[in-house]
DRENKE-554475 format. One line per field, with one value per residue: residue in three letters; x, y, z of N, C-alpha, C, O, CB in turn. Coordinates in nm, 2 decimals, padded with zeros to 4 digits. Glycine has a CB too. Layout:
N
resn: (ALA, ...)
n_X: (X, ...)
n_Y: (Y, ...)
n_Z: (Z, ...)
ca_X: (X, ...)
ca_Y: (Y, ...)
ca_Z: (Z, ...)
c_X: (X, ...)
c_Y: (Y, ...)
c_Z: (Z, ...)
o_X: (X, ...)
o_Y: (Y, ...)
o_Z: (Z, ...)
cb_X: (X, ...)
cb_Y: (Y, ...)
cb_Z: (Z, ...)
//
This chain:
56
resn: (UNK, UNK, UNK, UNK, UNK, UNK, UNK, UNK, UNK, UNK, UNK, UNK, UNK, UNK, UNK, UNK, UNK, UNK, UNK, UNK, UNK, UNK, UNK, UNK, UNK, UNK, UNK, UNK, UNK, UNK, UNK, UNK, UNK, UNK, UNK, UNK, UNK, UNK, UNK, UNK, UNK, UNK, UNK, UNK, UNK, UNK, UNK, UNK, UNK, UNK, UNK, UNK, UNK, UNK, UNK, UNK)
n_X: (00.08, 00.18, 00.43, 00.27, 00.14, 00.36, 00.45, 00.24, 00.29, 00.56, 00.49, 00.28, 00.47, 00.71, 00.53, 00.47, 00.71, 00.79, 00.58, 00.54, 00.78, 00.58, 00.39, 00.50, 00.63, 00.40, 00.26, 00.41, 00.44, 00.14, 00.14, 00.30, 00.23, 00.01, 00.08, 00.22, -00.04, -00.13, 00.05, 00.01, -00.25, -00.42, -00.70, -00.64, -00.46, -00.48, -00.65, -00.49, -00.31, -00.53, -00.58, -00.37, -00.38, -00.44, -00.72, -00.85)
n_Y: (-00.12, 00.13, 00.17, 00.18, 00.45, 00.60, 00.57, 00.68, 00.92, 01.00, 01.01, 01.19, 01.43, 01.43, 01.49, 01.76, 01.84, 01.82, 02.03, 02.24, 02.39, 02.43, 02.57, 02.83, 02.85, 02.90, 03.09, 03.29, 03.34, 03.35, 03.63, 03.75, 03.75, 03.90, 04.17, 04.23, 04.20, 04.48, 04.65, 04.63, 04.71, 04.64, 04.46, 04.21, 04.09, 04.07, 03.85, 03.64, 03.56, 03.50, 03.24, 03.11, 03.07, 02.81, 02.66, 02.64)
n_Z: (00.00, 00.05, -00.09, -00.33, -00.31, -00.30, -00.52, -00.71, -00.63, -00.67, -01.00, -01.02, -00.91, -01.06, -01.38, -01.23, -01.21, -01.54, -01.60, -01.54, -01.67, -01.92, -01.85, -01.82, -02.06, -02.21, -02.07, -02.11, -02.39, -02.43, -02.37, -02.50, -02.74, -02.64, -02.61, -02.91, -03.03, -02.92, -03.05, -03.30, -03.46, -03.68, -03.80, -03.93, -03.88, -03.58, -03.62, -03.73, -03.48, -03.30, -03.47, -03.39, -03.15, -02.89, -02.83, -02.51)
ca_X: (00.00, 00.28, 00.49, 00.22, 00.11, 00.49, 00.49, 00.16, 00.33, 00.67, 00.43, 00.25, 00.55, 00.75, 00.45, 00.46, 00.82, 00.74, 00.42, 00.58, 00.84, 00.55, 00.32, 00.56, 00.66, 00.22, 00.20, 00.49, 00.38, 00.06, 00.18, 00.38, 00.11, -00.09, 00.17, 00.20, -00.18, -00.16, 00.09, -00.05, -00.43, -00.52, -00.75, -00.60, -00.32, -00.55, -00.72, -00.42, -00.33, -00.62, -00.63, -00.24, -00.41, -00.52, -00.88, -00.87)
ca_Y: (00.00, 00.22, 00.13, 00.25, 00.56, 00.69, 00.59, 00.77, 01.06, 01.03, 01.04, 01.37, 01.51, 01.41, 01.54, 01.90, 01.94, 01.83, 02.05, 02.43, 02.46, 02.42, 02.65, 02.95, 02.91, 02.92, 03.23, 03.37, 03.32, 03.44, 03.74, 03.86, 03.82, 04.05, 04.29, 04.24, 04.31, 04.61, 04.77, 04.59, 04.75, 04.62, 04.32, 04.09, 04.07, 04.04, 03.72, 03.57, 03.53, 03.43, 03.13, 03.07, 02.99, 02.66, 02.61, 02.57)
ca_Z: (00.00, 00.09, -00.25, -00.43, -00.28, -00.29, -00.70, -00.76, -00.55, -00.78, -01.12, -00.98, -00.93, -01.20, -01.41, -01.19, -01.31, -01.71, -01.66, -01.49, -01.78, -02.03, -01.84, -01.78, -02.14, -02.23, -02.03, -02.20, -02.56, -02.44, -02.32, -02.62, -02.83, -02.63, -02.64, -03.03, -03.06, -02.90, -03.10, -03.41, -03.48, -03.77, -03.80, -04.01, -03.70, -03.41, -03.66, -03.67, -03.34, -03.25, -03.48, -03.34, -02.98, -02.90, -02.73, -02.37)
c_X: (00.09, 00.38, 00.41, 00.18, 00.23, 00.53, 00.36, 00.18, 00.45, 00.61, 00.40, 00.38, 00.64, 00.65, 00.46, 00.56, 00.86, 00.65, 00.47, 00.67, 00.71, 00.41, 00.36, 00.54, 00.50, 00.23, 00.27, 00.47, 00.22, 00.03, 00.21, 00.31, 00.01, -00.06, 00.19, 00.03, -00.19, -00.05, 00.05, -00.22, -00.49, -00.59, -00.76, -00.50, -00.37, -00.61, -00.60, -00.35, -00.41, -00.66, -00.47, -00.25, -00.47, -00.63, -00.82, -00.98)
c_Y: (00.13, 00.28, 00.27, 00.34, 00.65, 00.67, 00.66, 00.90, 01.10, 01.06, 01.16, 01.45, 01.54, 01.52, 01.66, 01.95, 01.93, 01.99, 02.21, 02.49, 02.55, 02.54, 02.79, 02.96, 02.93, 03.07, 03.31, 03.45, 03.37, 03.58, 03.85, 03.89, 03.89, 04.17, 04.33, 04.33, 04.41, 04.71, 04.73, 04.64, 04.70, 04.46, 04.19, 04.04, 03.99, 03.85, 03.59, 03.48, 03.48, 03.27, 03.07, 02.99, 02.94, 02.69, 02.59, 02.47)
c_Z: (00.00, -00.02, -00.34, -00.43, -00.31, -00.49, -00.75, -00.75, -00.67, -00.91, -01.12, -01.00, -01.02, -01.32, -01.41, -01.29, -01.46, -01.70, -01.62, -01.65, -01.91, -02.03, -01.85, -01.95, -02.22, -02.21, -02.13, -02.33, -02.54, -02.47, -02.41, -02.71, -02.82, -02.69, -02.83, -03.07, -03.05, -03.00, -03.21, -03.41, -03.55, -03.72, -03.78, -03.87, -03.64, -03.51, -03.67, -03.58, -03.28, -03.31, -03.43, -03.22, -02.96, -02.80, -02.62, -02.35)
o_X: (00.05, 00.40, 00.44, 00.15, 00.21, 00.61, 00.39, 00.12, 00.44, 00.68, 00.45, 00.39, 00.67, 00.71, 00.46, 00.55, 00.94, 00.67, 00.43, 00.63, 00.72, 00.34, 00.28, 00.47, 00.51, 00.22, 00.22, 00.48, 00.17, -00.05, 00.17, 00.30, -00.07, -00.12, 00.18, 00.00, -00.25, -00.08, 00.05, -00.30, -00.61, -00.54, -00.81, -00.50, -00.33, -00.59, -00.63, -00.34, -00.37, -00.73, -00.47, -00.19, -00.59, -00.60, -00.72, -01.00)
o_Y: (00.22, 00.40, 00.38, 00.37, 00.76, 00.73, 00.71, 00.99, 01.20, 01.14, 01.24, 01.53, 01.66, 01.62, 01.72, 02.03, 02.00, 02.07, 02.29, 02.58, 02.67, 02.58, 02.87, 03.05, 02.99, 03.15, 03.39, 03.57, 03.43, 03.64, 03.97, 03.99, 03.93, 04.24, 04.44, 04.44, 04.48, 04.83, 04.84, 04.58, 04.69, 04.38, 04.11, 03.96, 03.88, 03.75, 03.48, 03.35, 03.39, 03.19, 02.95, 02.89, 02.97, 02.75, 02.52, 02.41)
o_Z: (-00.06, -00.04, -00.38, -00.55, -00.35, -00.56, -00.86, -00.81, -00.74, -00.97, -01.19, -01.09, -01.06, -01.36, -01.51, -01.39, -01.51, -01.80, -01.70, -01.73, -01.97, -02.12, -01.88, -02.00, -02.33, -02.30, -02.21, -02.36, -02.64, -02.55, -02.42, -02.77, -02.90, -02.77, -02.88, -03.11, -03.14, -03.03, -03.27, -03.33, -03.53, -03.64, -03.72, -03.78, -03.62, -03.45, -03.64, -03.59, -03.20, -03.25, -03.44, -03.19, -02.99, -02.70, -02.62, -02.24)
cb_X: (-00.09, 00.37, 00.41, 00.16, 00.05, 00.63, 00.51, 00.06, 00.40, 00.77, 00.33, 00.20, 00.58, 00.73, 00.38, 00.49, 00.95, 00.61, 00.23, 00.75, 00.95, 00.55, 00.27, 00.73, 00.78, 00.10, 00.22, 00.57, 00.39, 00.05, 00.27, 00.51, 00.06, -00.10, 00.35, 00.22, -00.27, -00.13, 00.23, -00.02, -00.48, -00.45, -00.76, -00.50, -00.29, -00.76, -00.79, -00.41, -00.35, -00.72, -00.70, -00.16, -00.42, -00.44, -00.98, -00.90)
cb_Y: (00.00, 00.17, -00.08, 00.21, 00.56, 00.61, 00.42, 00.74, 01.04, 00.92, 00.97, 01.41, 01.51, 01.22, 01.51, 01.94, 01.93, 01.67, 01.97, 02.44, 02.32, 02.26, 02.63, 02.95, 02.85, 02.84, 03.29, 03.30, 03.11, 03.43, 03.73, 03.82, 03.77, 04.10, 04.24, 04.08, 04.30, 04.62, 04.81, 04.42, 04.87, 04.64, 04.31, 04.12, 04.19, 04.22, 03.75, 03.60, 03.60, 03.51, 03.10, 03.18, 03.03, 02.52, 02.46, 02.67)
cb_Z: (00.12, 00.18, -00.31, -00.46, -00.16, -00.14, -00.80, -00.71, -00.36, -00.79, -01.16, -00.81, -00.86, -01.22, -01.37, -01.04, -01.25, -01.77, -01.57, -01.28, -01.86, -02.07, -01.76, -01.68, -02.21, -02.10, -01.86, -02.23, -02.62, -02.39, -02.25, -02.69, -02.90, -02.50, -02.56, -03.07, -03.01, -02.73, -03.09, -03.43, -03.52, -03.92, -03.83, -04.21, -03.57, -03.33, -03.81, -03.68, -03.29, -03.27, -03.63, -03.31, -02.87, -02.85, -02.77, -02.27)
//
């Protein structure tokens, strides 16, 4: 019982530290293409972008 609670615990965490790199660099890549939009006005841009980012 013990075994297996401490390898369900190592997968999670294992997991966390795959899963932080891949969020930081998410926000990141969010981010810049806010910042893009904003100095970009036109349209066609902002449509772009928008088809660049995946569904949640």
């Amino acid at each position: 019982m013990y075994s297996k609670n401490l390898e369900s615990f190592s997968i999670i965490f294992l997991f966390c530290i795959f899963l932080l790199p891949l969020t930081k660099g998410y926000i990141l890549v969010v981010s810049t293409q806010q910042f893009m939009r904003k100095k970009t006005t036109t349209t066609a841009n902002n449509r772009e972008i928008g088809k660049n980012l995946p569904s949640i």
